[in-house]
N, C-alpha and C positions, 0 to 999 in steps of 0.2 A: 815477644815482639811489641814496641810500642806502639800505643794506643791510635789511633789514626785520627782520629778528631785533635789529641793532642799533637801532633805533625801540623797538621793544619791550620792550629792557630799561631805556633809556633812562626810558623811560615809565613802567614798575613801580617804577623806582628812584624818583624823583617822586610814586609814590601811596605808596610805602611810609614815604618820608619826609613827607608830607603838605606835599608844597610845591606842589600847586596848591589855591588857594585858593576855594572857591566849587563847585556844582554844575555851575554854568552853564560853567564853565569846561573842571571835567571832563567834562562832556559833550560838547563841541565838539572836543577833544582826543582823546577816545577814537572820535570818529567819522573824524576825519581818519585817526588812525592804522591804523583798521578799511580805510578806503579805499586805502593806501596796500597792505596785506594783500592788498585784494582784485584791485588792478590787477595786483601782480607775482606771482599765485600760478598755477602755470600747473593748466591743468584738463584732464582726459581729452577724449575727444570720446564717452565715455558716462559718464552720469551726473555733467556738468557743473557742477548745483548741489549735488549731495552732498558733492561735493570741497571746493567755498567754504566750504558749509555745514561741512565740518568742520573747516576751516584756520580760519574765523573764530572757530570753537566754543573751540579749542585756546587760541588767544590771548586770547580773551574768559575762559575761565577762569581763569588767570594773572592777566589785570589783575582780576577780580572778587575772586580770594584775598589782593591785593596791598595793598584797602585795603575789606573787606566793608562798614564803615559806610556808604561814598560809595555810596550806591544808583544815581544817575545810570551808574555806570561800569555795572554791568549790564543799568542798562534801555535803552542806547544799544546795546550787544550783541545784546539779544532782539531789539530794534527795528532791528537791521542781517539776520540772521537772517531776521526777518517778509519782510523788504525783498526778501531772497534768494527765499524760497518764492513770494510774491505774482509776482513777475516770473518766477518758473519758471513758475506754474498760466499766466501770459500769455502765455506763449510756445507754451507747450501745449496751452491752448485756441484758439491762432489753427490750430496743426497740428492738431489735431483736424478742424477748421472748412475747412481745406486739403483735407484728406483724405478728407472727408466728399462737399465739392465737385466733388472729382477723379471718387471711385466713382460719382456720378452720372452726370458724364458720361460717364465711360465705359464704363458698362454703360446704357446709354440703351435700349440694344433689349433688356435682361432684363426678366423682368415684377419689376413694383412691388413685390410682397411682399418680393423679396432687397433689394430696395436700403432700403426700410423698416427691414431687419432689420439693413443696417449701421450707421444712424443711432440707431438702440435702444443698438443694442451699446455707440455711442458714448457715450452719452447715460448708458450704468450704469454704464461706468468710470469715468467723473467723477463719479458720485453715490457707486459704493463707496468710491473712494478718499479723501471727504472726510467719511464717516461719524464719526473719531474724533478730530478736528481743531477745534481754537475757530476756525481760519484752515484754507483749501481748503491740500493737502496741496503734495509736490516734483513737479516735472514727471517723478522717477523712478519715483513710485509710480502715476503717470496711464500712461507709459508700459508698465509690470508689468500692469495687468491693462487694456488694451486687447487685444481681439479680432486676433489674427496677423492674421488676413485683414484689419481695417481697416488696423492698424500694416505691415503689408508689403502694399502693392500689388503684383496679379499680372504682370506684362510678358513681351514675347516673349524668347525667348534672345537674336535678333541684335540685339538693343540692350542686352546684357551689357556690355559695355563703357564705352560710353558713360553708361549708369547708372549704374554703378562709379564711374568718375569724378564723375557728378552727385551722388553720395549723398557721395563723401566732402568736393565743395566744398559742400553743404550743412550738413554736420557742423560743418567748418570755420567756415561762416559766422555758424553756430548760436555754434558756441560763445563769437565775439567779441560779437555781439547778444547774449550772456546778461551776459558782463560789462560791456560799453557799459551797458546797462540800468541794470542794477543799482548800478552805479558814477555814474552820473546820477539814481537814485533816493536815493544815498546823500548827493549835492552838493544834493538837494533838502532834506534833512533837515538835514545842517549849516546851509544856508541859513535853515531854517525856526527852528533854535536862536539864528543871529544877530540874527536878526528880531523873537523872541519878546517882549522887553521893550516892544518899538514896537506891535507886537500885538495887548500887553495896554493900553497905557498908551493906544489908539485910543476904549478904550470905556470911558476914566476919565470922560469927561462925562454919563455914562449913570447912571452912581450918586453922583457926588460932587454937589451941589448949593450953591446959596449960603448962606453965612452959616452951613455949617456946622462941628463940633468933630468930626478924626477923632484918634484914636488908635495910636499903631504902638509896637513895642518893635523895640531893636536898630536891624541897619543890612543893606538889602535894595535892590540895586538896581533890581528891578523895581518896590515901593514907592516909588521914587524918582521912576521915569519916568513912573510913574502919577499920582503926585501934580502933578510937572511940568507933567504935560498937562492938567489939569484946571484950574492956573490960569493955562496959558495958552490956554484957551478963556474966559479973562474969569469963572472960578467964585472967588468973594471966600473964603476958609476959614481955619480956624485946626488947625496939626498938634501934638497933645502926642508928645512921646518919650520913649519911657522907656528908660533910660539901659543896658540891656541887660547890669547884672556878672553875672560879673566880668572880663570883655572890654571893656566900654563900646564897645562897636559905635555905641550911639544917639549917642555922644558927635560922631562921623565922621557919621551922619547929619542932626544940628541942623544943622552947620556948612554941611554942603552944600545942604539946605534955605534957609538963609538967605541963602548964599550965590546962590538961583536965585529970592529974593525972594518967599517963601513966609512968614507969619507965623507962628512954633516957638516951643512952649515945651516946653522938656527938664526931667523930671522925675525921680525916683526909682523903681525897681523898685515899693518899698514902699511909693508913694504912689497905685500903680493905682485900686485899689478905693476911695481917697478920691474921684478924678476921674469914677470911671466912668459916674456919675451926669449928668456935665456932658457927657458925649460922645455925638455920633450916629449913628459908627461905628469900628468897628475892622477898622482894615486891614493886612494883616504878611503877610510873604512864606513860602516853605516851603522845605524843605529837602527832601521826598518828599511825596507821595499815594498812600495806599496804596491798594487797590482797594477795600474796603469805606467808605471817603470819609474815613477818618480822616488825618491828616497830622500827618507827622515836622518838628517846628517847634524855632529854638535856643528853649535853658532857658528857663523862665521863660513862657511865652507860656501855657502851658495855665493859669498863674495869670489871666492876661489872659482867657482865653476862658471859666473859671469867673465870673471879674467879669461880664463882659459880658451872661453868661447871666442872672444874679441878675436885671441892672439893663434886661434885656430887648434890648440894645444890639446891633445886627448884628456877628458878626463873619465877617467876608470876607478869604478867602485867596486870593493871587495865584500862581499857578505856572504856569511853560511848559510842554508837553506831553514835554519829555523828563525831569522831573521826576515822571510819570508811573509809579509802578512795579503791575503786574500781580499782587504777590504779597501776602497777610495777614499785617497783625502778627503774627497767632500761629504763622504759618510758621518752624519750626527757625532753619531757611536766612536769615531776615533778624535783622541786627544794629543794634538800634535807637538804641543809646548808644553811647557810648566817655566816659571819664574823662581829661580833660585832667589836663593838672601842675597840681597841687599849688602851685606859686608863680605862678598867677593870683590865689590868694586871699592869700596870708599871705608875709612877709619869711623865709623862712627862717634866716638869723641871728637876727633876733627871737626864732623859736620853735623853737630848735635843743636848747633841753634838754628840750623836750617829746618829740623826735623819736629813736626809737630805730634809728639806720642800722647793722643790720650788729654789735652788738655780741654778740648770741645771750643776752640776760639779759633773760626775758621778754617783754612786747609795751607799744609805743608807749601814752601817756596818750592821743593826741590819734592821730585820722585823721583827715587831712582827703578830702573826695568831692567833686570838681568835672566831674559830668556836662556834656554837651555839648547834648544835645537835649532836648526835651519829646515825649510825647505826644498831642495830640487827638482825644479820637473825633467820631464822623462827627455826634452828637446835639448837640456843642458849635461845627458850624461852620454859617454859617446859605448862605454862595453861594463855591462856588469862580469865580474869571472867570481861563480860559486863554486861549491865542493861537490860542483855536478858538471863544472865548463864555463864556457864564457858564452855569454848570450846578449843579443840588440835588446834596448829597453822596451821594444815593441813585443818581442816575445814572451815577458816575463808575466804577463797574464796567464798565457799556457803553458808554462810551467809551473804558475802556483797552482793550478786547476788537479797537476797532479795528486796536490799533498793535500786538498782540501774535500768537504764535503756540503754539497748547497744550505741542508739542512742543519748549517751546524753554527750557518754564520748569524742566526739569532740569538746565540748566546750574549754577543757584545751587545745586540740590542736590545736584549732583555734590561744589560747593567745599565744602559746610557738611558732605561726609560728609570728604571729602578734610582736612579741618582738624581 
């Protein structure tokens, strides 16, 4: 099995150079490699998920400093974390529930009030310890303040031994069932990331109808599969594209559209607002959802969603649930842009005596700014549909609350203090 430190540089090396392409990507990447952390890390036989929790923590902050724009790299991190705590509180609720069962029977001839009083006891250490949590806390904190006397059953001395032994093959067994678990909750979620475009693209016949004009910018392949399935459930429609500079993304998407026998017409950045009028929907993919429902979209799209708004025109955003991010634009900690090169836009032999490299005699005529993303707030997007449903941009708050856990979102603020 290769070396997991070696995985892990490997891997940074890769976001730092931005050579994996796409979220969808890195996310499916960062969760293997998360899995891979989590099978060869070995764990005490106390405090079992504290351990994960920290070994995954360590390496999730590395790959999160390695390329902070790619938001997917972190919310596959939190969302492995969740995964870790969720399957601790189950494991500890079944012992709880064990334990609970045991003292019954075995104080069967005490009167009622004691054994009520262990069930109580039980009953508040799982309330306290999830007081300060958006997610029920570790199985380390459930164990810290359960009641000695639930947490250690009384037994006679001459079965010392034999108990010894029992407690430490249960340790033992515990600790394989916490990574078995977790290690299959985490193959659930890679799975659910490969899936997510088929997911979405299930409930394309639910909005897309006949005879109508949708609209997209750029080149998105969940827009893809979505539109796919919508005419091959027999819906007649016509796709405009806009051409996505100065990438021309849309350029790769006509093609493939036509290519899947879809009728395209590709258009101009600049000629949105001319169209917008003619169109019945706008459909375009994401790049993040942030928790207040706004969404990290490439350049150019919040031009689209101001069209759209004017002319009344839905616009619907498509994203997988690990697209998904837990934290607000206005958080320090999140990095919304990045500036690509300079020579997507312009020859530089062309405009080379505009450009002052290096010489130290005042500053350049000409800058050029080739941002990477757009902004949308949540007022300009009318339905997100993930590979969970379609949901108002109000609700998307409580849905990420599902996949997240409170204590988990200082990891990014660790990196943004760390940078």
């Amino acid at each position: 099995m290769p070396d997991v430190q070696a995985l892990v540089n490997d891997f940074l090396i890769k976001l730092k150079k931005r050579k994996i392409e796409g979220s969808h990507a890195t996310a499916r990447q960062t969760a293997e490699l998360l899995r891979s952390v989590i099978s060869q890390q070995r764990v005490p036989y106390t405090n079992q998920a504290g351990a994960l929790i920290d070994a995954v923590r360590a390496v999730g902050e590395q790959l999160i400093a390695a390329n902070p724009v790619e938001l997917a790299v972190g919310n596959i991190v939190m969302r492995v974390l969740h995964i870790i705590r969720e399957e601790d509180l189950s494991l500890t609720t079944a012992a709880i529930a064990g334990l609970n069962l045991s003292a019954a029977s075995d104080d069967d001839d005490d009167d009622d009030g004691e054994r009520d009083e262990h069930t109580v006891l039980s009953a508040a250490a799982v309330a306290a310890s999830a007081r300060n949590a958006l997610r029920p806390p570790s199985l380390q904190t459930l164990l810290e303040d359960m009641p000695e006397s639930v947490a250690i059953p009384h037994t006679s001395s001459s079965g010392g031994d034999s108990e010894g032994k029992s407690k430490s093959a249960d340790k033992s067994s515990r600790t394989r069932r916490l990574k078995h678990d977790v290690i299959e909750a985490v193959n659930e979620l890679i799975q659910d990331i490969n899936t997510c475009h088929e997911q979405i693209a299930e409930q394309a016949v639910e909005h897309i109808h006949q005879n109508e004009v949708i609209l997209t910018l750029g080149s998105s392949k969940t827009v893809l599969e979505f539109l796919y399935a919508a005419k091959e459930k027999k819906r007649s429609f016509r796709v405009f594209v806009a051409e996505g500079a100065p990438r021309y993304k849309g350029h790769l998407l006509a093609k493939e559209l036509v290519t899947r026998g879809l009728h395209t017409t590709l258009i101009t950045d600049s000629a949105v607002f001319a169209i917008i009028s003619r169109v019945n929907m706008v459909i375009v993919g994401a790049h993040a959802v942030m928790a207040n429902g706004g969404v990290i979209v490439p350049v150019g799209l919040n031009m689209v969603a101001l069209a759209a708004q004017k002319h009344a025109v839905p616009f619907v955003v498509l994203a997988g649930s690990h697209k998904l991010c837990p934290l607000y634009p206005h958080n320090p900690e999140v990095l919304l842009n990045e500036l690509r090169s300079p020579s997507e836009l312009l020859d530089f032999g062309e405009f080379s005596d505009c450009l002052d490299f290096g010489s130290g005699i005042g500053s350049p005529l000409l800058h050029v700014v080739n941002p990477a993303f757009d902004y949308v707030p949540p007022k300009l997007v009318s339905l997100f549909i993930t590979d969970t449903g379609g949901h108002n941009p109000s609700y998307m708050y409580r849905l990420i609350a599902d996949y997240y856990s409170a204590d988990d979102l200082v990891v990014r603020r660790r990196v943004a203090l760390g940078n």
